[in-house]
C-alpha positions as CSV (number, residue, x, y, z in Angstrom):
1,X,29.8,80.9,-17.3
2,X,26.4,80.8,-17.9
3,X,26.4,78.6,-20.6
4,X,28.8,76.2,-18.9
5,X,26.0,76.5,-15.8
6,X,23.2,75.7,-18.1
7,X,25.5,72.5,-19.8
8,X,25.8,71.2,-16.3
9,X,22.1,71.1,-15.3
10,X,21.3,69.1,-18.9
11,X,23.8,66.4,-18.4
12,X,22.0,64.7,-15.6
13,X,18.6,64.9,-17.6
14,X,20.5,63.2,-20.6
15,X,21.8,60.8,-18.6
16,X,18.7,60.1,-17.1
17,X,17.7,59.7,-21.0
18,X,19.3,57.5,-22.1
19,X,19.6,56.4,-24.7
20,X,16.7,57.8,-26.5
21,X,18.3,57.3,-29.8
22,X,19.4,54.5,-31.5
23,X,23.3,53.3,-30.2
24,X,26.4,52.9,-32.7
25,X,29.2,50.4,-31.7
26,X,31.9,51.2,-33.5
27,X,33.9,48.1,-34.8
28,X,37.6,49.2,-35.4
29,X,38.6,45.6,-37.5
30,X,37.2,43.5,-40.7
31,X,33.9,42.5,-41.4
32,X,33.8,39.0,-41.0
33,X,36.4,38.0,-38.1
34,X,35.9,37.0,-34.9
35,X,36.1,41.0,-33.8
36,X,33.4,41.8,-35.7
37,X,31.0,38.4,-34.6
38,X,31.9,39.6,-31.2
39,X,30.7,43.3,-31.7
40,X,27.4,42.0,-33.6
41,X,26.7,39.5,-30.4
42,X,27.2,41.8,-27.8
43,X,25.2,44.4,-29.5
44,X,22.1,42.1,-30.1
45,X,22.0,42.0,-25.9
46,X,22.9,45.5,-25.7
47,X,19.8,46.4,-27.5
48,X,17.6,44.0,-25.3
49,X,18.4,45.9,-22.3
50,X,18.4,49.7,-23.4
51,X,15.4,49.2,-25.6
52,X,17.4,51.0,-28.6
53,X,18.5,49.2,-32.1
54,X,22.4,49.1,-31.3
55,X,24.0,48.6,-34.9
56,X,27.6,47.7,-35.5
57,X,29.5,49.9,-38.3
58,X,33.2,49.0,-39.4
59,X,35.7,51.3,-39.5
60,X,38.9,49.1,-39.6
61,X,42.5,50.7,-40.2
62,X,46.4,51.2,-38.4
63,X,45.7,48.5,-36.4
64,X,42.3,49.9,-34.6
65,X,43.0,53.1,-34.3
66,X,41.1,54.9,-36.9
67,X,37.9,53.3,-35.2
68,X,39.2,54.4,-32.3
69,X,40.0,57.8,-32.9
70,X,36.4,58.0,-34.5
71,X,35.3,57.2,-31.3
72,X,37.2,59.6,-28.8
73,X,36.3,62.2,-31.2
74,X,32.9,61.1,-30.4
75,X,30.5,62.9,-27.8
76,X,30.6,61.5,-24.7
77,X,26.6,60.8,-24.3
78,X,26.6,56.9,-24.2
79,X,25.2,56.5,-27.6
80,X,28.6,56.0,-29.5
81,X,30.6,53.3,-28.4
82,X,33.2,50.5,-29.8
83,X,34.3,47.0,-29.1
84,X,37.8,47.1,-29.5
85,X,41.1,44.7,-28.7
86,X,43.4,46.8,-26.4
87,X,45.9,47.4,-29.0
88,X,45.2,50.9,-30.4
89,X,45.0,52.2,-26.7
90,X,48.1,50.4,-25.6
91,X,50.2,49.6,-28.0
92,X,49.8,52.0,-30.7
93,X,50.2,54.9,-28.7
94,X,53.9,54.0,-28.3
95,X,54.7,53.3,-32.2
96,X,53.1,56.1,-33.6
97,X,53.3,59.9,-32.9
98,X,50.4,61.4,-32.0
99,X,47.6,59.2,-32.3
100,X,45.6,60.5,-29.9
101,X,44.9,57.6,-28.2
102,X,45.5,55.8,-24.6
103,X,44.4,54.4,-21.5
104,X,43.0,58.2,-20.7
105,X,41.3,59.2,-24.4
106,X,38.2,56.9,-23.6
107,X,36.2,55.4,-21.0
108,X,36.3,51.2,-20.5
109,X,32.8,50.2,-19.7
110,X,33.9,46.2,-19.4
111,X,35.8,43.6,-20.6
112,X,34.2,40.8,-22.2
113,X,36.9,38.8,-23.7
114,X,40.3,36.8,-23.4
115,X,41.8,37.2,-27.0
116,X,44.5,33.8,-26.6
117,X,47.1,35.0,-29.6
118,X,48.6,32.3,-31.5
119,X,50.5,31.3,-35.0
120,X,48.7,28.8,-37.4
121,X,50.7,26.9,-40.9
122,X,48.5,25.1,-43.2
123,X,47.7,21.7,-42.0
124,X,49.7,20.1,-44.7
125,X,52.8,22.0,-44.0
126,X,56.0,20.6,-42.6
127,X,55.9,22.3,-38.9
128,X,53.9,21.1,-35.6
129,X,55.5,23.2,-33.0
130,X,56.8,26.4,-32.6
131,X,60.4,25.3,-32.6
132,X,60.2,23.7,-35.7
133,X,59.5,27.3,-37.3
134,X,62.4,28.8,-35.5
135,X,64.6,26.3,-36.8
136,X,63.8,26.9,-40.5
137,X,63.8,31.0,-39.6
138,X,67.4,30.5,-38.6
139,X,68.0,29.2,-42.4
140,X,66.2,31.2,-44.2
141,X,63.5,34.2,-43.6
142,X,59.7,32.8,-42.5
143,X,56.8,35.0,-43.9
144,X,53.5,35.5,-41.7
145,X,51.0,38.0,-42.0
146,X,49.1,39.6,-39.0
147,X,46.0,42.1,-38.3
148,X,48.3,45.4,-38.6
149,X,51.5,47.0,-38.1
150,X,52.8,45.9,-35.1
151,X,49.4,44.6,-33.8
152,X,49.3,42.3,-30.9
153,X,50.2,38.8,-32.8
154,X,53.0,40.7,-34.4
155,X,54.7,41.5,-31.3
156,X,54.0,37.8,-30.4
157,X,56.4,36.9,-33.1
158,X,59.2,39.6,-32.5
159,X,59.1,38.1,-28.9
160,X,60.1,34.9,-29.8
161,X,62.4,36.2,-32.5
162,X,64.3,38.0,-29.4
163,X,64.1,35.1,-27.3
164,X,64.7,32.4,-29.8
165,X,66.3,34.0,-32.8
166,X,65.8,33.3,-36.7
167,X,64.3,36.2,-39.4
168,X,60.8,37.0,-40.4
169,X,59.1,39.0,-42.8
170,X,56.1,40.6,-41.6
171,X,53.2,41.2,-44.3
172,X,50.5,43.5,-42.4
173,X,46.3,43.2,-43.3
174,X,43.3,44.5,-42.1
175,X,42.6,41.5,-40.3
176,X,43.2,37.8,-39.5
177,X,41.0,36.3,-42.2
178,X,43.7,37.9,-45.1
179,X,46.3,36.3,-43.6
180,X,44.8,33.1,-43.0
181,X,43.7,33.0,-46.8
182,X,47.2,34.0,-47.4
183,X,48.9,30.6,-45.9
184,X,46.1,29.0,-47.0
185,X,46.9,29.7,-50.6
186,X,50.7,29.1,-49.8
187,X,52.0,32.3,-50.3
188,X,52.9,33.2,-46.3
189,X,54.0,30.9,-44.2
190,X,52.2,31.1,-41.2
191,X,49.3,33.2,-39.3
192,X,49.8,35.4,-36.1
193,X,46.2,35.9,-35.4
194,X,44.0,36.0,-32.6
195,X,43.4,32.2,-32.2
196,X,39.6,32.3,-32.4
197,X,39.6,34.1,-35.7
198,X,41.4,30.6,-37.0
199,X,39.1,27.9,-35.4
200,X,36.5,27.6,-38.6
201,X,39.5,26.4,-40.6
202,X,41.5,24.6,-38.7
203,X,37.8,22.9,-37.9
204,X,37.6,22.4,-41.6
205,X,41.0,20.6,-41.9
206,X,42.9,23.6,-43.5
207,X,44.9,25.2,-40.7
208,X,47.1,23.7,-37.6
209,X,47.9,26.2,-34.4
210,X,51.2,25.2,-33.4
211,X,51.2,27.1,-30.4
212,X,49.8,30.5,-27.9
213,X,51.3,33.4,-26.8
214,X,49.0,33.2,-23.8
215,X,49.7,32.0,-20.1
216,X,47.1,29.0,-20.8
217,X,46.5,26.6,-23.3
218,X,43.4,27.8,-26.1
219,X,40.5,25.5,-24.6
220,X,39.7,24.6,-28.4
221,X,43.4,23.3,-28.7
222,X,44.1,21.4,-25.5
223,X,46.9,19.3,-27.0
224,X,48.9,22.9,-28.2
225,X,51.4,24.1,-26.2
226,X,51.7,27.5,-25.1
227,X,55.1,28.8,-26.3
228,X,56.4,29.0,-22.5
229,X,55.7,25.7,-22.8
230,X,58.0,24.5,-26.1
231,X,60.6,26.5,-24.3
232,X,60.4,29.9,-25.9
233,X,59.7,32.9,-23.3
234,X,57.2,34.8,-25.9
235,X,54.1,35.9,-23.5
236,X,51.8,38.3,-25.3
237,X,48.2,38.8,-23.7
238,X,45.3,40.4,-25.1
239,X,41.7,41.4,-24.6
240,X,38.6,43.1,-25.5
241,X,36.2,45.2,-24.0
242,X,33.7,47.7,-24.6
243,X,34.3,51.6,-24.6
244,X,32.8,54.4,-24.3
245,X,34.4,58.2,-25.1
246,X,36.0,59.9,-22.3
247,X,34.0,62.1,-20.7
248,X,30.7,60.0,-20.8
249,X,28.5,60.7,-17.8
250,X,28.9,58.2,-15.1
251,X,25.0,57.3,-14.8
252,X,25.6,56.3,-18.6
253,X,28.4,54.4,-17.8
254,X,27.0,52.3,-15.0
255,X,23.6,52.0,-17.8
256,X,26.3,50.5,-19.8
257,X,28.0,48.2,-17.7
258,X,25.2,46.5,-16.5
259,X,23.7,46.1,-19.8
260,X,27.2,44.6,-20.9
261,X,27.5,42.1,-18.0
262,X,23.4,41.0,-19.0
263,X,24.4,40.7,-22.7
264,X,27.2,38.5,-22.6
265,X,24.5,36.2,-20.0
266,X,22.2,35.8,-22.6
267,X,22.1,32.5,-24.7
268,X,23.2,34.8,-28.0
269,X,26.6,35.4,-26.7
270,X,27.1,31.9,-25.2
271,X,26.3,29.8,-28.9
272,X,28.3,32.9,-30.2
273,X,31.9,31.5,-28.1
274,X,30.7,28.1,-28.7
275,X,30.9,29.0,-32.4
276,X,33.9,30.8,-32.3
277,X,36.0,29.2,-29.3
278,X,35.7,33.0,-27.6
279,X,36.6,32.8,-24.2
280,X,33.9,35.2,-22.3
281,X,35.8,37.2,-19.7
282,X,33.8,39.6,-18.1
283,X,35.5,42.7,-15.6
284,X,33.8,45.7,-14.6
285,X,35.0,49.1,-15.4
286,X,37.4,49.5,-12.4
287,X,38.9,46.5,-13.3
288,X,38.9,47.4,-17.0
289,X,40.2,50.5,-16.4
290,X,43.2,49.0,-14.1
291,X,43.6,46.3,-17.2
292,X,44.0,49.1,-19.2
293,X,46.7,50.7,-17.8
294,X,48.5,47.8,-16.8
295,X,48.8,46.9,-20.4
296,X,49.5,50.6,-21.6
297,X,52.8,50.7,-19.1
298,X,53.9,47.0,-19.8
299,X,54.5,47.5,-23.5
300,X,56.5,50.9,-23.1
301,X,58.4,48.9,-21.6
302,X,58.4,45.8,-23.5
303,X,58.9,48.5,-27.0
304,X,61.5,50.1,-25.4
305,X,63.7,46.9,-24.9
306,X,62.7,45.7,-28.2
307,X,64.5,49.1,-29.4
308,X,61.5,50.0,-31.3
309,X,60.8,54.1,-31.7
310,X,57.7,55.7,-32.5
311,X,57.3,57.4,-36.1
């Protein structure tokens, strides 16, 4: 008792504190896609306004969730944190047995972007619309790759195989730059990637989008349907955010916060979406937190009717 009465006087000194230490935000996907460009953005403003270095380390793997599980193990002092998609707290949890992760196994300090999912062919290829793939996946199977085992974009494309039909043959990476390199080279036929991860090349002339799985068209593709729009009900949202471990001390969390809403203001960040087409959506942590769990309860229900189990 005593020691748990000595704990409880020290947390409001450490939180007062903080962060006298430097800051790690853990990155859960590749080096080198749009995740990571993010991360390394948001951190250069996180560290303007705690006065700490803030250094981004990778620790990509099952979709997210071996960064994430790195950081719930974490303690919960404000000085480990990750930038993260939603996936491995709401969609993993429901395909694989005891990950260890939810809505409840960290804390959401804010949301800082709108990932607009999507599916890219090389340029040169024979399809413009998303239509025009389900046609040739009702003659013979159509190969894509995604960022993971049943990741976000790969539950785009089961989506419209439910609503539209035809086969595909998933080949899971690490990330979307592999699978983009993959249809580059002509040996997948298509990309189901978070859109921004795709703009360099499809700037350069190598990829086309040929459609979103978001509720709005990509503002670097205004001419691309959404797949609502090409008549194909195959909604799939996504975002990222910044977290901290569960338990963190709530003077930490509103330090946090506050720094996150003053780093993506600062001119970094805003050449940073330029750059890579981000689209900067920022929501505190209730409204994180209520994202969260929105998210976590739609895809058990949206697995569920997919008749998918978790292993």
């Amino acid at each position: 008792m005593l020691r748990l009465a000595a704990l409880a006087l020290l947390l409001p000194m450490a939180a007062a504190a903080f962060p006298d230490r430097p800051v790690t935000v853990i990155n859960p996907y590749a080096t080198g896609s749009q995740a990571d460009a993010t991360a390394r953005a948001l951190s250069e403003g996180l560290a303007a306004q705690l006065g700490q270095p803030v250094v981004v380390t990778n620790r990509e793997g099952g979709s997210g969730v071996v960064g994430l599980r790195v950081l719930a193990a974490s303690p919960p002092d404000g000085h480990t944190l990750a930038f993260s998609a939603l996936v491995p707290l709401t969609i993993q949890p429901h395909l694989v047995r005891n990950t260890g992760l939810g809505p409840d196994a960290v804390a959401p300090v804010c949301n800082v972007t709108e990932n607009i999912l999507g599916v890219m062919v090389r340029a040169d290829g024979p399809w413009r619309s998303l239509p025009e793939m389900v046609a040739t996946a009702r003659l013979r199977p159509v190969t894509y790759g995604s960022p993971g085992p049943n990741s976000a974009p790969s539950i785009g494309i089961e989506r419209i195989r439910t609503a539209a039909g035809g086969e595909y043959v998933h080949v899971p990476f690490r990330g979307d730059a592999a699978s983009l390199l993959e249809v580059k080279a002509g040996r997948l036929d298509a990309a189901a990637i978070v859109v921004a991860s795709g703009v360099p090349m499809t700037r350069a002339g190598e990829m086309r989008l040929i459609g979103t799985f978001s509720l709005r068209r990509h503002p670097e593709f205004p001419e691309v349907p959404t797949a609502r729009e090409q008549g194909i009900e195959a909604v799939e949202l996504s975002a990222a955010g910044l977290f901290a471990p569960r338990g963190t001390p709530e003077p930490v969390l509103a330090r946090l916060e506050a720094a996150c809403q003053a780093a993506m203001a600062t001119e970094g960040f805003r050449l940073l979406t330029q750059r890579w087409a981000l689209l900067p959506e920022y929501l505190g942590r209730a409204d994180f937190a209520r994202r969260l769990s929105d998210h976590f309860a739609d895809h058990a229900e949206v697995l569920r009717a997919l008749g998918v189990q978790p292993q």
